[in-house]
C-alpha positions as CSV (number, residue, x, y, z in Angstrom):
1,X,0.0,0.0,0.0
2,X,1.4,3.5,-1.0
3,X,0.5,6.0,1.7
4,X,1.1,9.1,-0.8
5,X,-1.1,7.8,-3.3
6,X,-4.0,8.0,-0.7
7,X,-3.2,11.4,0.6
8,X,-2.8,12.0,-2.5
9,X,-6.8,11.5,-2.8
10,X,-7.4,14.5,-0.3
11,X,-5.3,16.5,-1.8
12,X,-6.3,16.4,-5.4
13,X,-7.7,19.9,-5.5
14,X,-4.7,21.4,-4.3
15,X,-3.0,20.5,-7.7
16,X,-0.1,20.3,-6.3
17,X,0.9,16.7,-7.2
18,X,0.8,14.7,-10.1
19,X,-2.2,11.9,-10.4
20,X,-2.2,8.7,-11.6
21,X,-4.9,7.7,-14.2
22,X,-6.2,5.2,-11.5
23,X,-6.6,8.6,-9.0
24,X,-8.7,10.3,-11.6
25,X,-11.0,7.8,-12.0
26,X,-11.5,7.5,-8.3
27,X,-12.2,11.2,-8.2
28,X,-14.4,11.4,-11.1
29,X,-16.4,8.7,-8.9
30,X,-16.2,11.1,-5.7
31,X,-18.1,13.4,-8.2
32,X,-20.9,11.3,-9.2
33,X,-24.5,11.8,-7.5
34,X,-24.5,8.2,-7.4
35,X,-21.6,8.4,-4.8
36,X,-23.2,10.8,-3.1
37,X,-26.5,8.9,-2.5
38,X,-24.4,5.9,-1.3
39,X,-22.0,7.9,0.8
40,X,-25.2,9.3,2.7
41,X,-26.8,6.1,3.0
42,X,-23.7,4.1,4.3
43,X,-22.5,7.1,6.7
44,X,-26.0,6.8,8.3
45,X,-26.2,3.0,8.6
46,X,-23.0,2.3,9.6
47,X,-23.7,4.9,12.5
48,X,-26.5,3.0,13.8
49,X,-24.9,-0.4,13.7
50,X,-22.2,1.5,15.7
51,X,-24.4,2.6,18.0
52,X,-26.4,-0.7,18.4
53,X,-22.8,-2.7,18.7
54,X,-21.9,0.2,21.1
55,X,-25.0,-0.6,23.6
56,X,-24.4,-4.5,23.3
57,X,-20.8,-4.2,24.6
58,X,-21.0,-1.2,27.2
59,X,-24.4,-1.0,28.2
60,X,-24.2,-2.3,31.6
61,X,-21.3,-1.0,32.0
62,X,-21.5,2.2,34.6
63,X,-17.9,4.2,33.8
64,X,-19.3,4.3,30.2
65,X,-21.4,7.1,28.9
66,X,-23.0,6.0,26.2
67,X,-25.2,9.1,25.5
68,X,-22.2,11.4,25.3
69,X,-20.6,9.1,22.9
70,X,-24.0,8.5,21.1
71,X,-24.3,12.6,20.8
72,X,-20.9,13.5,19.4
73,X,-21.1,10.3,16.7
74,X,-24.5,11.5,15.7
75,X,-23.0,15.0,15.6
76,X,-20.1,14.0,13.2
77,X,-22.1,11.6,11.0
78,X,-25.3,13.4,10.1
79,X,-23.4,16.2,9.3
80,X,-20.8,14.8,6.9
81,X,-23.6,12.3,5.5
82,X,-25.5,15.4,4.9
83,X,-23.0,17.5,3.2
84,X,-23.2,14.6,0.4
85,X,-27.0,15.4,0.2
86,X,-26.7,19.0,0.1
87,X,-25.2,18.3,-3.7
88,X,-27.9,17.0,-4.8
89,X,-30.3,19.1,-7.5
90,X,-33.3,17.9,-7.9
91,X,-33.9,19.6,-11.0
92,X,-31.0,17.5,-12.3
93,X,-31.8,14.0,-14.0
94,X,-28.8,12.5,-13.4
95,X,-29.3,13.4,-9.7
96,X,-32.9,12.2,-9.7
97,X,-31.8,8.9,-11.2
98,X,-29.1,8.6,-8.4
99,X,-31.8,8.6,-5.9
100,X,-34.1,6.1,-8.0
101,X,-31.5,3.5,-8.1
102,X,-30.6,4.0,-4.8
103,X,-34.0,3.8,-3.4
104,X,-34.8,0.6,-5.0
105,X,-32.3,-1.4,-3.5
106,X,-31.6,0.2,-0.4
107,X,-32.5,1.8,2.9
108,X,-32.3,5.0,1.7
109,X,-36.0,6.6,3.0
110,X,-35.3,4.9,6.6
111,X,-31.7,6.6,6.0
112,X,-33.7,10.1,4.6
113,X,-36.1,10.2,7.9
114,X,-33.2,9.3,10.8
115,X,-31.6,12.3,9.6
116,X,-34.8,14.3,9.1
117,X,-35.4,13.6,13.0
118,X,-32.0,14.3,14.0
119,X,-31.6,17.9,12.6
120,X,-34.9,18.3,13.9
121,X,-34.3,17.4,17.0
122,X,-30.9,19.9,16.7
123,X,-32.9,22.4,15.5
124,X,-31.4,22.7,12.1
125,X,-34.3,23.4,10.1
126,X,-32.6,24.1,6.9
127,X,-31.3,21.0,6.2
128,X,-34.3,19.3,7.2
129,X,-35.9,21.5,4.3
130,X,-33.6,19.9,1.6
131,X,-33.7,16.5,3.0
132,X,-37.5,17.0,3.2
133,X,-37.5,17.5,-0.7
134,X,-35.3,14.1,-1.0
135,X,-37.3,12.4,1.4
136,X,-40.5,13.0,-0.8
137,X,-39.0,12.7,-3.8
138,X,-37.5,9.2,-3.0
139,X,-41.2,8.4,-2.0
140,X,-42.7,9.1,-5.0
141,X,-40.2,7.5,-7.1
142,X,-41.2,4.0,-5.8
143,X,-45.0,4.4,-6.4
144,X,-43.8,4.8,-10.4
């Protein structure tokens, strides 16, 4: 494994180093709605197997505080998993068709509505407009 290669990947819009044609194609995919879709959907499930493996293993346990952690990861993932959202234009038909693929074969409105409750429950109404609009837009796609 070459460590540069991958920091190459976070650095790509820097320009400052040369990419491999193998790089590019992993960053034209890191550009696709498609990826963003997924990347939403994976950050948010992954979270709440973490928090359910999290409660298994400490839950009894009394130095552990399970909320705190439980907080800060929900802080961390809903935001990131919602800036891939936040790319999204509806008005776009490669970005609708993102969302109809991923819809289909995933749990992408369960995914949609954990993450409409958590920024409601911060208060963040803004995003929970735009997920909103996802949300029922991702409904109406599977009664086509």
């Amino acid at each position: 494994m070459n460590l540069d290669r991958i920091f190459t990947l976070f650095d790509y819009k820097n320009e400052n180093k040369l990419l491999s044609e193998e790089d590019n194609i992993i960053i034209e995919l890191y550009e696709k709605p498609l990826f963003w879709v997924g990347m939403f959907e994976k950050l948010i499930q992954n979270n709440t197997i973490f928090e359910q493996q999290l409660e298994k293993v400490f839950g009894n346990d009394k130095n552990f505080n399970y909320e705190l952690l439980s907080d800060a990861s929900n802080a961390i993932v809903y935001n990131r998993a919602y800036s891939f959202l936040e790319l999204i234009d509806l008005n776009n038909e490669d970005h609708q068709n993102a969302i109809k693929t991923k819809v289909k074969h995933s749990y992408l409105i369960n995914n949609l509505i954990a993450a409409l409750n958590y920024f409601t429950n911060t208060e963040e109404y803004e995003k929970c407009i735009i997920l909103k609009k996802i949300l029922d837009f991702a409904e109406k796609s599977l009664e086509v």
